[in-house]
C-alpha positions in Angstrom: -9.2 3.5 17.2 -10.2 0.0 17.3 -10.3 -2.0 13.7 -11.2 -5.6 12.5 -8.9 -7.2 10.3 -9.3 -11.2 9.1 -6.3 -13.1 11.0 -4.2 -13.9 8.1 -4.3 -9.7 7.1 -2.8 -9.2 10.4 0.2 -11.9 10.6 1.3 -10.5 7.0 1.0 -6.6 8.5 2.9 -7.7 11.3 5.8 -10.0 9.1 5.8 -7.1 6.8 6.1 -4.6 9.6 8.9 -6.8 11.2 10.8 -6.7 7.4 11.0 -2.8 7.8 12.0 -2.8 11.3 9.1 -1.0 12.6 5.8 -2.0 14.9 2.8 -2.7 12.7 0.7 -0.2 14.1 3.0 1.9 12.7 2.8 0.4 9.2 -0.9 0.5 9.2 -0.8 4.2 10.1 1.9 5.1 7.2 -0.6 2.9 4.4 -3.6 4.6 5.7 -2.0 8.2 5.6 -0.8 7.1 2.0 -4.2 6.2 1.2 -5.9 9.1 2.0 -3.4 11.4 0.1 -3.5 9.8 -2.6 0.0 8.5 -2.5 -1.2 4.8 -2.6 -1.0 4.1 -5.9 -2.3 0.0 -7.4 1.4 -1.3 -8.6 -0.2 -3.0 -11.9 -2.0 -0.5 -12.6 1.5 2.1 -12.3 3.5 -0.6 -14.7 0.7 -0.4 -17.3 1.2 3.4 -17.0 4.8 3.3 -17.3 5.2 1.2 -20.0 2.8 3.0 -22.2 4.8 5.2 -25.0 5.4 8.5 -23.9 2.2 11.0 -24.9 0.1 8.5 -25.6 -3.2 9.2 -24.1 -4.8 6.8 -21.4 -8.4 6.5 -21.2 
């Protein structure tokens, strides 16, 4: 599988992917599979979620 990412995308996968200790293809593969089972979740939106009193209802 071949994929085009802008230049600065790919330095950050690859610092990021040097952080965890692990190659960034592998990163890439783990955020993709997280995506598509819906295990990728937006981190604001999560914190609104959480902070929201328990039962009330979100629209």
């Amino acid at each position: 599988m071949n994929i085009r990412l802008p230049e600065e995308d790919l330095l950050k996968l690859q610092k990021l992917a040097l952080k965890h200790g692990l190659p960034y293809q592998t990163l890439v593969g783990s955020v993709i599979h997280r995506y598509v089972t819906d295990q990728l979740v937006d981190l604001e939106e999560a914190k609104k979620i959480l902070a929201s009193p328990p039962g009330k209802k979100r629209a």
